[in-house]
C-alpha positions as CSV (number, residue, x, y, z in Angstrom):
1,X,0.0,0.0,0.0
2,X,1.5,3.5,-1.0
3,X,-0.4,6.4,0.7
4,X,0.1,10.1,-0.7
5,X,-0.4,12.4,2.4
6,X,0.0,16.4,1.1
7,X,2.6,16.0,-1.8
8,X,4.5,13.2,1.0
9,X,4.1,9.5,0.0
10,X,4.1,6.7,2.5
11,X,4.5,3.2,2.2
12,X,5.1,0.0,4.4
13,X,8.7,-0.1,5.7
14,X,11.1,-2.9,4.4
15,X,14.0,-4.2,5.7
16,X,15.4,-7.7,4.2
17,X,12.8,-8.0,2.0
18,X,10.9,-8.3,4.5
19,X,8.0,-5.7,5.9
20,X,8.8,-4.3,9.4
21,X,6.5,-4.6,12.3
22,X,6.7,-2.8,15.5
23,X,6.0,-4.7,19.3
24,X,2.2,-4.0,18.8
25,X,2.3,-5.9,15.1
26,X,1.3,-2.8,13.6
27,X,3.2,-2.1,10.4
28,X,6.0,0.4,10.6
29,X,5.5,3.1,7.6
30,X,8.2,5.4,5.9
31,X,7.9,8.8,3.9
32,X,9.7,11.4,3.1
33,X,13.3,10.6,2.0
34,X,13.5,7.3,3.4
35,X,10.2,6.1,1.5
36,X,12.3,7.7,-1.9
37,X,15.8,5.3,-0.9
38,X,13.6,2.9,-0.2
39,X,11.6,2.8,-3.5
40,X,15.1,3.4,-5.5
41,X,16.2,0.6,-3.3
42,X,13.2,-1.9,-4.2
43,X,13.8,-1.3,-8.1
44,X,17.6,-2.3,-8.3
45,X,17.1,-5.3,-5.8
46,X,14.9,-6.5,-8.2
47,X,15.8,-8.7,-10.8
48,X,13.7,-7.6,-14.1
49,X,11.0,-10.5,-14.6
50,X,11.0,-11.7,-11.1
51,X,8.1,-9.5,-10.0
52,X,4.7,-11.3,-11.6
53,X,2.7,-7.9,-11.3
54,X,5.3,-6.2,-13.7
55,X,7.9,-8.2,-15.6
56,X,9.4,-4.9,-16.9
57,X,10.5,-3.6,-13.2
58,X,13.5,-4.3,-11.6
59,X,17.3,-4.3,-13.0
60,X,19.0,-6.9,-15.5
61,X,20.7,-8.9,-13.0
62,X,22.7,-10.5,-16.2
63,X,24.4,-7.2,-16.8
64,X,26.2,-7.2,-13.3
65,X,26.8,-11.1,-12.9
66,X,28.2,-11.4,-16.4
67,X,31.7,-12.7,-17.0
68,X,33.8,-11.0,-18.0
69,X,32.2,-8.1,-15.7
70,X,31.5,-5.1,-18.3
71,X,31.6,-1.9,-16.1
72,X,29.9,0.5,-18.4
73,X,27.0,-2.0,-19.5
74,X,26.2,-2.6,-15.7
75,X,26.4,1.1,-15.1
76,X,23.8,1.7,-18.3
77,X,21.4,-1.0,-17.2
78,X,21.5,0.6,-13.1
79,X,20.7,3.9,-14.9
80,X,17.9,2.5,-16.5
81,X,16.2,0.8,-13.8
82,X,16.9,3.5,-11.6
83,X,14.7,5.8,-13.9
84,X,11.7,3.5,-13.6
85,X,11.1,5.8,-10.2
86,X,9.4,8.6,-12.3
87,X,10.7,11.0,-9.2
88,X,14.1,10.5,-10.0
89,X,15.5,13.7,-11.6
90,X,19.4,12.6,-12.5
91,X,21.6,9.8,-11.7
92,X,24.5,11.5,-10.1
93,X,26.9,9.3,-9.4
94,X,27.6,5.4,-10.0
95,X,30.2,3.2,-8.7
96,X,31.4,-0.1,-8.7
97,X,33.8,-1.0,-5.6
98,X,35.1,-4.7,-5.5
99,X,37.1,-6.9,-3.1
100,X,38.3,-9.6,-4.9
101,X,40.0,-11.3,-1.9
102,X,36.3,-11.6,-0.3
103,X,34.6,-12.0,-4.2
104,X,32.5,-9.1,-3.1
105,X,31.2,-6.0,-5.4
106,X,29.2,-3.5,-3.6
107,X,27.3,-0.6,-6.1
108,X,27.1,3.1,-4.8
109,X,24.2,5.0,-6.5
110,X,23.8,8.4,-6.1
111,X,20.4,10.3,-7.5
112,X,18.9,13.4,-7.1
113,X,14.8,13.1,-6.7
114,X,12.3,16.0,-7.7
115,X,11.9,16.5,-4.5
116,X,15.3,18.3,-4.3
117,X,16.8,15.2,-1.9
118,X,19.8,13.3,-2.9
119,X,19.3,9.5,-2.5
120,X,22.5,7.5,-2.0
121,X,21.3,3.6,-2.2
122,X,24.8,0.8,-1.7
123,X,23.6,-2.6,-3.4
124,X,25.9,-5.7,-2.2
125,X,26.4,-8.1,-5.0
126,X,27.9,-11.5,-3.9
């Protein structure tokens, strides 16, 4: 459920793909600039076709697990998937940092939203 309060939306909280639920088992909500990482969040830890409800959302997963690793093809397809969140104004910033001792890539995203806030999202790939 997304709820638009003013020009504010809300939505359930997530947190491990999984919804968050306070000690009285109500739902835990976010807005604001959390509710825009969030939702820039959801879109590139999505692999495209995994979500029944839209096929189209999500990021090409095959662009950043590929071998050999193509650094400016995973940085086109991130740009693209983060622009399915219409309130995304630019992509400011992406980059790739890997630890190859521990196999380990994490992705740093910067955007800028319409809202004026800048949204920094880290995406682990192991």
């Amino acid at each position: 459920m997304i709820q638009i309060v003013g020009d504010n939306m809300r939505t359930f909280k997530i947190e491990n793909n999984d919804l968050v639920i306070d000690a009285q088992g109500d739902f835990i909500m976010v807005e604001g600039k959390d509710e825009e990482v969030q939702c820039v969040e959801r879109i590139l830890t999505t692999n495209t076709g995994e979500w029944f409800l839209n096929i189209l959302h999500g990021l090409v997963y095959e662009y950043i697990l590929t071998k050999p690793f193509d650094e400016e093809r995973a940085r086109l397809a991130i740009i693209e998937a983060i622009y399915q969140e219409t309130r995304v104004s630019s992509v400011e910033d992406v980059n790739f940092m890997f630890d190859s001792k521990h196999r380990h890539m994490d992705i740093l995203i910067t955007a800028k939203m319409q809202s004026g806030n800048t949204v920094e999202v880290v995406i682990p790939i192991e």
